[in-house]
N, CA, C and O atoms as CSV, one atom per row, in Angstrom:
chain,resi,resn,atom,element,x,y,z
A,1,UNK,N,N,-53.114,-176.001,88.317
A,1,UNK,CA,C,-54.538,-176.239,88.290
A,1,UNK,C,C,-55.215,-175.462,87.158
A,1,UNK,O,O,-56.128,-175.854,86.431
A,2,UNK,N,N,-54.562,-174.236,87.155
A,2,UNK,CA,C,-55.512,-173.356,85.921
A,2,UNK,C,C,-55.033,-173.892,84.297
A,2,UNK,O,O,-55.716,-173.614,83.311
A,3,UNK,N,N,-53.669,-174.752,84.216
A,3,UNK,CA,C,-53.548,-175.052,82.926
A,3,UNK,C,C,-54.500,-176.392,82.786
A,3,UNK,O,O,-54.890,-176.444,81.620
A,4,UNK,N,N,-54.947,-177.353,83.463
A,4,UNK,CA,C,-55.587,-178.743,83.451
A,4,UNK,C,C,-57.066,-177.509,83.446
A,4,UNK,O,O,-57.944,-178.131,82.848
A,5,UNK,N,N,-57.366,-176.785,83.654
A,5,UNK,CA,C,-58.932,-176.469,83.681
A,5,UNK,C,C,-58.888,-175.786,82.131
A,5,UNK,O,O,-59.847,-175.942,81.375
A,6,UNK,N,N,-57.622,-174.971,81.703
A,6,UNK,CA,C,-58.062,-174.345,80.503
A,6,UNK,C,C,-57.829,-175.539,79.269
A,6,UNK,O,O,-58.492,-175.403,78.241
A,7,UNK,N,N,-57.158,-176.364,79.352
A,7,UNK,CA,C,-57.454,-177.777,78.884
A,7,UNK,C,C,-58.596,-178.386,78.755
A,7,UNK,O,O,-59.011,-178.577,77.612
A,8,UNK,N,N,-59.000,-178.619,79.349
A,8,UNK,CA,C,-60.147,-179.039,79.631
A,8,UNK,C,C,-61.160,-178.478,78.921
A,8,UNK,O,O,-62.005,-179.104,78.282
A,9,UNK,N,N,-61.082,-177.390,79.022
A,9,UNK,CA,C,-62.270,-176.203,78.482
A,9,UNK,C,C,-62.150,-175.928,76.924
A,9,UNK,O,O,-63.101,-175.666,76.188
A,10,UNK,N,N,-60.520,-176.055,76.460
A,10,UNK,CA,C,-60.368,-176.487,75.299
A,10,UNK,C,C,-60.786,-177.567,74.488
A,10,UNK,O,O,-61.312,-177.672,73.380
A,11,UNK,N,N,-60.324,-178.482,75.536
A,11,UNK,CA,C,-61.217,-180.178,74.920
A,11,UNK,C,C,-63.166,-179.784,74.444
A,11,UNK,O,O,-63.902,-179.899,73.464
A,12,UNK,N,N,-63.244,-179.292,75.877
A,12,UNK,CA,C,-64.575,-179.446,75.995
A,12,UNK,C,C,-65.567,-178.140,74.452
A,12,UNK,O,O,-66.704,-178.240,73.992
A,13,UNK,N,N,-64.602,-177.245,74.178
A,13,UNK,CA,C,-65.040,-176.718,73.219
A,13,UNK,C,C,-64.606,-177.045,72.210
A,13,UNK,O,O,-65.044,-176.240,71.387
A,14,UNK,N,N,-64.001,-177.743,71.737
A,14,UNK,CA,C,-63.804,-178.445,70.747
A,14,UNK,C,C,-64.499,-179.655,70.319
A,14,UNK,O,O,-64.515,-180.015,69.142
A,15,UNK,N,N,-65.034,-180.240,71.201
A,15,UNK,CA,C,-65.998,-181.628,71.487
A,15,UNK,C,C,-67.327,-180.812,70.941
A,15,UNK,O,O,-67.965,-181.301,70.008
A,16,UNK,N,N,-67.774,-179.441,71.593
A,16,UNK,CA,C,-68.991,-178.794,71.006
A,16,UNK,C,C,-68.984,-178.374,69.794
A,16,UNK,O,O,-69.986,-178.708,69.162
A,17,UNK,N,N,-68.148,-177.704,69.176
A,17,UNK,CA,C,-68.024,-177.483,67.792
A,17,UNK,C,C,-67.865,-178.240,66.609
A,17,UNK,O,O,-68.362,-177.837,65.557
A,18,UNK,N,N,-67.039,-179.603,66.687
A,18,UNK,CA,C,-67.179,-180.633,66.271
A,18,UNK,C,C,-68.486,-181.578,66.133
A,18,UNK,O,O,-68.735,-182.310,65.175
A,19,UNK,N,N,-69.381,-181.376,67.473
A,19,UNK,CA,C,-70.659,-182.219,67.610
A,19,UNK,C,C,-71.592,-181.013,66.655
A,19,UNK,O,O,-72.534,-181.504,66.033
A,20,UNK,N,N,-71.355,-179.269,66.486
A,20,UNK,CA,C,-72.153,-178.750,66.021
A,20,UNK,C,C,-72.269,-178.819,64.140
A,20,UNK,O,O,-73.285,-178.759,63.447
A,21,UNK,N,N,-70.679,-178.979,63.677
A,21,UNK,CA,C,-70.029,-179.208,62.652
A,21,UNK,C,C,-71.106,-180.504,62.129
A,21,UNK,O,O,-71.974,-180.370,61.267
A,22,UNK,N,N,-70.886,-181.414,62.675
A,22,UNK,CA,C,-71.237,-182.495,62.448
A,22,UNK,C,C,-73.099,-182.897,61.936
A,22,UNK,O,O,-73.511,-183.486,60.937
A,23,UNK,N,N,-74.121,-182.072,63.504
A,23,UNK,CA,C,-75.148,-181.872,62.935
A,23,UNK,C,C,-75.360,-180.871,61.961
A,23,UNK,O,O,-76.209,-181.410,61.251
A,24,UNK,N,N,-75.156,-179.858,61.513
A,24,UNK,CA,C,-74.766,-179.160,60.283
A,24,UNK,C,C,-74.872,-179.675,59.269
A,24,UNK,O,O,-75.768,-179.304,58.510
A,25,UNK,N,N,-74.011,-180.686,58.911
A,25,UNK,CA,C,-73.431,-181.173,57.534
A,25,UNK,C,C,-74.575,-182.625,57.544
A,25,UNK,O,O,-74.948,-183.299,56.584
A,26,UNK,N,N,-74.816,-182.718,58.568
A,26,UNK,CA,C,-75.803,-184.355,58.425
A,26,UNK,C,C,-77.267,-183.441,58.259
A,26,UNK,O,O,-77.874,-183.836,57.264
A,27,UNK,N,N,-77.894,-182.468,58.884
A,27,UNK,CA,C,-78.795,-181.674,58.566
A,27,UNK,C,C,-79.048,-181.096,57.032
A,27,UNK,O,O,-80.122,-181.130,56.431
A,28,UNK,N,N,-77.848,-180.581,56.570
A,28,UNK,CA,C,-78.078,-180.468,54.754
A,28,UNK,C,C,-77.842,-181.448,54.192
A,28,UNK,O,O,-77.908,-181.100,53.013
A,29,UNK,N,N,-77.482,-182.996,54.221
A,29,UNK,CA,C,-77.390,-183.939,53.646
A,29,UNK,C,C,-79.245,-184.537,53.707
A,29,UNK,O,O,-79.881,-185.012,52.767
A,30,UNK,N,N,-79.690,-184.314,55.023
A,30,UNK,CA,C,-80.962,-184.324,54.730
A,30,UNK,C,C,-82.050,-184.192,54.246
A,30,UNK,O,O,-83.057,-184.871,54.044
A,31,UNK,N,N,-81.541,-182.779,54.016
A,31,UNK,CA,C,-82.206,-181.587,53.542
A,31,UNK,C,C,-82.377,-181.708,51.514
A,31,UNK,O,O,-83.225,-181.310,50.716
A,32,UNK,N,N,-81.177,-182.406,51.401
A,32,UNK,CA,C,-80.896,-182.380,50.322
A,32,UNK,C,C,-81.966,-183.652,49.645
A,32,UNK,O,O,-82.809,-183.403,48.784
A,33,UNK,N,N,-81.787,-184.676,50.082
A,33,UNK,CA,C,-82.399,-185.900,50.011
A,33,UNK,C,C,-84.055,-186.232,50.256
A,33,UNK,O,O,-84.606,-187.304,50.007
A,34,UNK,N,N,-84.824,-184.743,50.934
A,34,UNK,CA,C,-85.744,-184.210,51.031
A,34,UNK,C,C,-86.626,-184.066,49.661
A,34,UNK,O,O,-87.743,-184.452,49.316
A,35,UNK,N,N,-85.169,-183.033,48.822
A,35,UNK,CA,C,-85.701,-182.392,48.316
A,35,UNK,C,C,-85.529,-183.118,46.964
A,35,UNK,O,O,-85.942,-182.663,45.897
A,36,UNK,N,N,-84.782,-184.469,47.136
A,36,UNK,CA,C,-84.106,-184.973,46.295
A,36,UNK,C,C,-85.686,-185.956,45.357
A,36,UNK,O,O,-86.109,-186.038,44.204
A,37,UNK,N,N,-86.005,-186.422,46.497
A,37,UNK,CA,C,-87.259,-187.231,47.080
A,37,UNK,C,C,-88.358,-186.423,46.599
A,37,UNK,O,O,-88.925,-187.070,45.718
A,38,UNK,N,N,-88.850,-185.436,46.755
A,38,UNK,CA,C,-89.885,-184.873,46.122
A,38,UNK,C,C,-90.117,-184.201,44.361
A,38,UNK,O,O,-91.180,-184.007,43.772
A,39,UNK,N,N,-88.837,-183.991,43.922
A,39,UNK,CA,C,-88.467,-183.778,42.825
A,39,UNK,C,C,-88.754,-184.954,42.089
A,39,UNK,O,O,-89.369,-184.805,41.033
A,40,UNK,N,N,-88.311,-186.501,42.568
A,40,UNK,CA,C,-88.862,-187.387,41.518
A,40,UNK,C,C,-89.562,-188.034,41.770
A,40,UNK,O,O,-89.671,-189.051,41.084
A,41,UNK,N,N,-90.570,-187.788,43.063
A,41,UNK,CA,C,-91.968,-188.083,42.960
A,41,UNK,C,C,-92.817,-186.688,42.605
A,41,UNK,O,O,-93.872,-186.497,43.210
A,42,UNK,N,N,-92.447,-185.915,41.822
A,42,UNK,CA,C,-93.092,-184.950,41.329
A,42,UNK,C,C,-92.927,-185.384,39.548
A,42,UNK,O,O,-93.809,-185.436,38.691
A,43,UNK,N,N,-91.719,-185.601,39.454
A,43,UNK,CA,C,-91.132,-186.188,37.675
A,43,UNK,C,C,-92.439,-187.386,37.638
A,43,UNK,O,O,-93.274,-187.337,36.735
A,44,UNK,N,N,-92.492,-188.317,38.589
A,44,UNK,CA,C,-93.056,-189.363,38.316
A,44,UNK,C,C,-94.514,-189.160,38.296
A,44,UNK,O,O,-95.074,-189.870,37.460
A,45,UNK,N,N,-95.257,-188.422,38.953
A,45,UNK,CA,C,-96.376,-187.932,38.928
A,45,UNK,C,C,-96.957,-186.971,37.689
A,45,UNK,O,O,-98.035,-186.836,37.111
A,46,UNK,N,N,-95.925,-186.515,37.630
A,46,UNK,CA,C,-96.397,-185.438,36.008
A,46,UNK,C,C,-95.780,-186.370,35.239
A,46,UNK,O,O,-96.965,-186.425,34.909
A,47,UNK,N,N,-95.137,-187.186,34.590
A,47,UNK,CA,C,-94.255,-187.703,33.869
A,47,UNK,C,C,-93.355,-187.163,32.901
A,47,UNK,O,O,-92.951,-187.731,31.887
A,48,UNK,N,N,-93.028,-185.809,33.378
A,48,UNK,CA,C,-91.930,-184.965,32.995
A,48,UNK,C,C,-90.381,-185.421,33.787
A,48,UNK,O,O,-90.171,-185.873,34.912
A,49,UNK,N,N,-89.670,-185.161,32.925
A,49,UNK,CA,C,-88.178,-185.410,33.560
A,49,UNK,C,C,-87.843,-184.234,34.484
A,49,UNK,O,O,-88.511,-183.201,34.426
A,50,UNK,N,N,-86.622,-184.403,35.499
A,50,UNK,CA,C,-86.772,-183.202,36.386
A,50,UNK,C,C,-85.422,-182.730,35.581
A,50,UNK,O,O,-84.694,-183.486,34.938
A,51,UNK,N,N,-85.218,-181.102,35.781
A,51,UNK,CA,C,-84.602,-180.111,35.389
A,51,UNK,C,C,-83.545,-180.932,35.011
A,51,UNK,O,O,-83.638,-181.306,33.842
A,52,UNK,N,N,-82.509,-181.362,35.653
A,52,UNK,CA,C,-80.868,-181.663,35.905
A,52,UNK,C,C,-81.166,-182.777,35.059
A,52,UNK,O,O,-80.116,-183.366,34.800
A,53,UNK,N,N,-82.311,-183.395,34.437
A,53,UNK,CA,C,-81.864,-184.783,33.904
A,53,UNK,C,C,-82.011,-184.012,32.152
A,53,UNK,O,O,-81.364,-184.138,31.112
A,54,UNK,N,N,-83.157,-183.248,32.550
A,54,UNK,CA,C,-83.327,-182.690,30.975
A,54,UNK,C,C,-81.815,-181.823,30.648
A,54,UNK,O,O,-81.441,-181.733,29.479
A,55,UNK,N,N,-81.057,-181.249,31.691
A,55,UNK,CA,C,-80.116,-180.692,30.859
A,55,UNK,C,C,-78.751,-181.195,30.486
A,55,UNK,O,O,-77.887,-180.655,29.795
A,56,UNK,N,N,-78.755,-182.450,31.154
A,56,UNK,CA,C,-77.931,-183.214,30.637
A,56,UNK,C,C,-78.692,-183.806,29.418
A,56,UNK,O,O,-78.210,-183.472,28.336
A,57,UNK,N,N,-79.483,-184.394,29.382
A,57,UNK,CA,C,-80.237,-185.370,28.280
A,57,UNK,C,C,-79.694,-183.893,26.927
A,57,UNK,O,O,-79.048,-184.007,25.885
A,58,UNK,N,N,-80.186,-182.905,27.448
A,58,UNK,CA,C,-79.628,-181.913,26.015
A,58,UNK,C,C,-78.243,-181.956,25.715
A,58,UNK,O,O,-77.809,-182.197,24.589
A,59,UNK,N,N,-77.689,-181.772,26.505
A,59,UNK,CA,C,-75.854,-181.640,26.269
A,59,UNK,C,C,-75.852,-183.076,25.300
A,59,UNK,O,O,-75.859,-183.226,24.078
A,60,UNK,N,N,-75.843,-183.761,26.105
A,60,UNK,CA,C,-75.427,-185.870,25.736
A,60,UNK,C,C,-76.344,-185.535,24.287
A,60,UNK,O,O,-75.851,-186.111,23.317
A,61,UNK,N,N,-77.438,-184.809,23.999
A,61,UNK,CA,C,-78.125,-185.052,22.330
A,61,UNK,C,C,-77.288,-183.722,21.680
A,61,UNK,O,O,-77.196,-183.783,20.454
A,62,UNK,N,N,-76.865,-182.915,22.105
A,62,UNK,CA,C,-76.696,-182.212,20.687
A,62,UNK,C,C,-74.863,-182.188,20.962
A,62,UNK,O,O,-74.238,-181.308,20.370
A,63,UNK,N,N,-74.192,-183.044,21.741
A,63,UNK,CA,C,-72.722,-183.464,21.888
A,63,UNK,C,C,-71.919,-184.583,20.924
A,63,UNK,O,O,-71.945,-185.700,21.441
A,64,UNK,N,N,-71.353,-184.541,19.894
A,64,UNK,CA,C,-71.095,-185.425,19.358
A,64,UNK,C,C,-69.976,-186.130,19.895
A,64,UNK,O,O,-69.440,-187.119,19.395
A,65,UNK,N,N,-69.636,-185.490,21.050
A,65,UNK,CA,C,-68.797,-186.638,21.398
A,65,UNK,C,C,-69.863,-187.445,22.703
A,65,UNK,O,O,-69.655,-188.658,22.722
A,66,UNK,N,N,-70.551,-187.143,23.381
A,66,UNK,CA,C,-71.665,-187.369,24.096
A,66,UNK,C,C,-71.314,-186.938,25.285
A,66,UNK,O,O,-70.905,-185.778,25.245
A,67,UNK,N,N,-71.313,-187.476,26.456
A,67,UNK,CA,C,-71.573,-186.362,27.842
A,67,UNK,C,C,-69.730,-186.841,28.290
A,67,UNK,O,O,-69.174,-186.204,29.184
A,68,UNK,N,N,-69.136,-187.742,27.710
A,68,UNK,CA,C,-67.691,-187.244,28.663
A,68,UNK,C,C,-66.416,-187.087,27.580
A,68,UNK,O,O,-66.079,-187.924,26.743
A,69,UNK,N,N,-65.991,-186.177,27.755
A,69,UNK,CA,C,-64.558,-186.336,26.499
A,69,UNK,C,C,-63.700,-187.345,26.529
A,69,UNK,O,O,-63.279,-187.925,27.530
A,70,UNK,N,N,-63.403,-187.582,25.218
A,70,UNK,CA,C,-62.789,-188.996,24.983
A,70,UNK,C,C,-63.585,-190.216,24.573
A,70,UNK,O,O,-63.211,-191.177,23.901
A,71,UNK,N,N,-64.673,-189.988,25.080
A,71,UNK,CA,C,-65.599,-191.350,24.716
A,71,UNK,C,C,-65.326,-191.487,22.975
A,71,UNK,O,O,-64.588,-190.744,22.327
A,72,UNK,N,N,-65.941,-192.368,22.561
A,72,UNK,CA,C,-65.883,-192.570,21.414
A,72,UNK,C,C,-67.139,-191.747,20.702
A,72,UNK,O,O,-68.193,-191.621,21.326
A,73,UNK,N,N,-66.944,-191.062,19.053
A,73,UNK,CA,C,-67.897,-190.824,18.662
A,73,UNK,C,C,-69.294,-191.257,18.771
A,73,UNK,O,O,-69.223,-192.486,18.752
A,74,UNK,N,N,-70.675,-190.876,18.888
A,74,UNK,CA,C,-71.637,-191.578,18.466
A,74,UNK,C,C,-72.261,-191.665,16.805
A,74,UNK,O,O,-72.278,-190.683,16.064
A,75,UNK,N,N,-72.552,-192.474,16.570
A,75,UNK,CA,C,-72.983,-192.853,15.041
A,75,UNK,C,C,-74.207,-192.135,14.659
A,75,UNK,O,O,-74.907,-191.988,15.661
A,76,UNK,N,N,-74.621,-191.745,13.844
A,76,UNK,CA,C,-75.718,-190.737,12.907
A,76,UNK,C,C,-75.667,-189.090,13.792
A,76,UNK,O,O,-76.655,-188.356,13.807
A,77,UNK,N,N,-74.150,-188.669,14.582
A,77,UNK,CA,C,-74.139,-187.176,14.355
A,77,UNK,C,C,-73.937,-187.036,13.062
A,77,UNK,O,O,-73.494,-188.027,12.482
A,78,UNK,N,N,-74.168,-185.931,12.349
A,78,UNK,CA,C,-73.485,-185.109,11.862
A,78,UNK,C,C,-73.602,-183.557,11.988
A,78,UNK,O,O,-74.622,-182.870,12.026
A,79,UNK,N,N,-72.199,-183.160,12.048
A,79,UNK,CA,C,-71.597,-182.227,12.615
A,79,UNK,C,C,-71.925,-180.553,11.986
A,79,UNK,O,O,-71.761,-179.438,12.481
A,80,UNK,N,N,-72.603,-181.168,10.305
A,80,UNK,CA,C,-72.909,-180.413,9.485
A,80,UNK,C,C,-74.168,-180.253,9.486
A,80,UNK,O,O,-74.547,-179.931,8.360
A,81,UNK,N,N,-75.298,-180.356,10.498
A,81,UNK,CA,C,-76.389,-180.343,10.594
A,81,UNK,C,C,-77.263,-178.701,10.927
A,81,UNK,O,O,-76.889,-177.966,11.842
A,82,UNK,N,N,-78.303,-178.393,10.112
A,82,UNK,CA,C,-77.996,-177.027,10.544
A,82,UNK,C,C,-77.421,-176.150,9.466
A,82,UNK,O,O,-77.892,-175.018,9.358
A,83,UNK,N,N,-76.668,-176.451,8.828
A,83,UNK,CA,C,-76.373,-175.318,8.092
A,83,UNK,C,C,-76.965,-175.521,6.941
A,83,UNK,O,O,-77.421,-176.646,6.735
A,84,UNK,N,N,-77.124,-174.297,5.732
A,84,UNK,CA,C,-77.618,-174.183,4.555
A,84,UNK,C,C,-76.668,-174.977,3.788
A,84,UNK,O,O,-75.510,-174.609,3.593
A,85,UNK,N,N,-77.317,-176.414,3.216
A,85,UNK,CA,C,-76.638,-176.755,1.765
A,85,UNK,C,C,-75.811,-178.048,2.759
A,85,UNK,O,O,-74.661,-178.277,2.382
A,86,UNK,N,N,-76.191,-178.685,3.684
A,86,UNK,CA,C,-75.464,-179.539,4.108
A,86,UNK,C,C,-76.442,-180.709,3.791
A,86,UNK,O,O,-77.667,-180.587,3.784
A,87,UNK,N,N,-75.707,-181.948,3.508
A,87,UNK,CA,C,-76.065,-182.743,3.382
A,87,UNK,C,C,-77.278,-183.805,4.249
A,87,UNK,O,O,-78.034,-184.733,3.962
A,88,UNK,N,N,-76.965,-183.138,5.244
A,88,UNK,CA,C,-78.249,-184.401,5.792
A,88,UNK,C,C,-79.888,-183.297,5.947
A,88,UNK,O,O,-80.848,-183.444,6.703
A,89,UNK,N,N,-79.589,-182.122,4.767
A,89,UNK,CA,C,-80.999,-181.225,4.880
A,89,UNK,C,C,-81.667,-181.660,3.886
A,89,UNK,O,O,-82.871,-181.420,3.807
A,90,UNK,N,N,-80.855,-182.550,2.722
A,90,UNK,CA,C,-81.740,-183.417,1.791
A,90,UNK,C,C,-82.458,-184.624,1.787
A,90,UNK,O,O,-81.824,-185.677,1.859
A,91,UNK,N,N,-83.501,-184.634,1.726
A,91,UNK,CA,C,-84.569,-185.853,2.024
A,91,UNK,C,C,-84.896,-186.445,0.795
A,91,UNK,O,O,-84.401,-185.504,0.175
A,92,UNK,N,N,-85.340,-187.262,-0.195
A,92,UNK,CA,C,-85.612,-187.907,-1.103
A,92,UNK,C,C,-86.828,-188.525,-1.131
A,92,UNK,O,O,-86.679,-189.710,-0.834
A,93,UNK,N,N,-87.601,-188.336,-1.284
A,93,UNK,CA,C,-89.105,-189.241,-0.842
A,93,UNK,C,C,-89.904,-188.809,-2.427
A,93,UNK,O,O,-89.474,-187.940,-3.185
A,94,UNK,N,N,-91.101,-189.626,-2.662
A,94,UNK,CA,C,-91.685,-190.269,-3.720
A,94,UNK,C,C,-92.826,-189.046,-3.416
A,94,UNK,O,O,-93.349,-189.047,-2.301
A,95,UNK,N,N,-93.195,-188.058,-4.345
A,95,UNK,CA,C,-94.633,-187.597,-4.017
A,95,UNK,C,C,-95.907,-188.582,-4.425
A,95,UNK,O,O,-95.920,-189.216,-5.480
A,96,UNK,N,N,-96.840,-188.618,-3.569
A,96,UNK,CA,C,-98.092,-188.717,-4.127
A,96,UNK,C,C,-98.960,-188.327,-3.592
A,96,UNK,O,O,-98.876,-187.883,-2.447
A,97,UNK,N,N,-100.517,-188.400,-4.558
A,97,UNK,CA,C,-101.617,-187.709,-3.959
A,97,UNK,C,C,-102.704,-188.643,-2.926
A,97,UNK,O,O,-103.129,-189.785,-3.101
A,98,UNK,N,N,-102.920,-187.821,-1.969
A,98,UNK,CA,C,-103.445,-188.441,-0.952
A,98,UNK,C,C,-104.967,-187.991,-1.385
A,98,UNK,O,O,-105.270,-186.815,-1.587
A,99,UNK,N,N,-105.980,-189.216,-1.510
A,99,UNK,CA,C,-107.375,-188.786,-2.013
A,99,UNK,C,C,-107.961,-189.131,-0.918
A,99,UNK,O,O,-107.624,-190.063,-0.188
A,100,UNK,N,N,-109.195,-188.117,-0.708
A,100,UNK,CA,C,-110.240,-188.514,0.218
A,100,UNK,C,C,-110.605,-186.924,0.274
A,100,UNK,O,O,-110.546,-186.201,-0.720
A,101,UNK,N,N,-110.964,-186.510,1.482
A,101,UNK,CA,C,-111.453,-185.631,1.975
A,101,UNK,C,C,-110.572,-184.179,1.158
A,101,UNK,O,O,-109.396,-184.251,0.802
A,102,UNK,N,N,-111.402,-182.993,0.994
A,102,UNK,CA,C,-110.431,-182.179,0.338
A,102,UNK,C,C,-110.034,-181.182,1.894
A,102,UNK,O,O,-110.430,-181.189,3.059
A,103,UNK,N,N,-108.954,-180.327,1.013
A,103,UNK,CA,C,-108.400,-179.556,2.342
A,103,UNK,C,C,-109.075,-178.454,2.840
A,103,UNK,O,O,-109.423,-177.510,2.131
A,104,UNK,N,N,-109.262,-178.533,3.971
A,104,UNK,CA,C,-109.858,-177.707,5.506
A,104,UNK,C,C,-109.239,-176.684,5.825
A,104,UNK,O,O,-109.252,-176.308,6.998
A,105,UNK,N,N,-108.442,-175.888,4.694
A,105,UNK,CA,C,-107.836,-174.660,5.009
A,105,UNK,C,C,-108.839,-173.376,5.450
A,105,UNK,O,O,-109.868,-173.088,4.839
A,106,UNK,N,N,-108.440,-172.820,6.374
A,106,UNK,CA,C,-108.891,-171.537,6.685
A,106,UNK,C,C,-108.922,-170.476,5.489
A,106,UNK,O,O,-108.531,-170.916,4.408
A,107,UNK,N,N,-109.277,-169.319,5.525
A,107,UNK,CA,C,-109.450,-168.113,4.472
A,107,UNK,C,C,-108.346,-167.313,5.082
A,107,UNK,O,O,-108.048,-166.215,4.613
């Protein structure tokens, strides 16, 4: 009789810890989706991106291979950007004079 009762009592605490396990993990899945939910009706309201998108969006822009290894290059990195005397720091453009109003510099 006492092994069918400590059985039992085994089942039966195991049935509780499992049911506690369970609300636990469905409680921070909630929790998460809460917070998931207010973050981009906060992005959408300010029309700022939220944290985790801006720091990927940085990696994927200054990554020349872009956000997963292996992908294929993307077209107009260059790798030499940034440094003194590299090629894409030269610009070529036409001067001319812009007439109208003269300049509004401070003293």
């Amino acid at each position: 009789m006492t092994n069918f009762v400590s059985e039992f009592f085994r089942f039966a605490l195991k049935l509780v810890l499992a049911a506690l396990g369970l609300v636990f993990v469905v409680s921070l899945l909630a929790a998460a989706l809460i917070v998931l939910a207010f973050s981009l009706l906060k992005s959408l309201i300010t029309g700022k991106k939220t944290a985790p998108a801006m720091v990927f969006s940085r990696f994927q822009k200054f990554s020349p291979d872009g956000m997963w290894p292996g992908a294929p290059r993307r077209e107009g990195y260059d790798s030499g950007a940034g440094k003194p005397g590299a090629a894409s720091d030269v610009v070529d453009v036409e001067v001319r004079e812009i007439k109208g109003e003269p300049d509004k510099r401070l003293p």
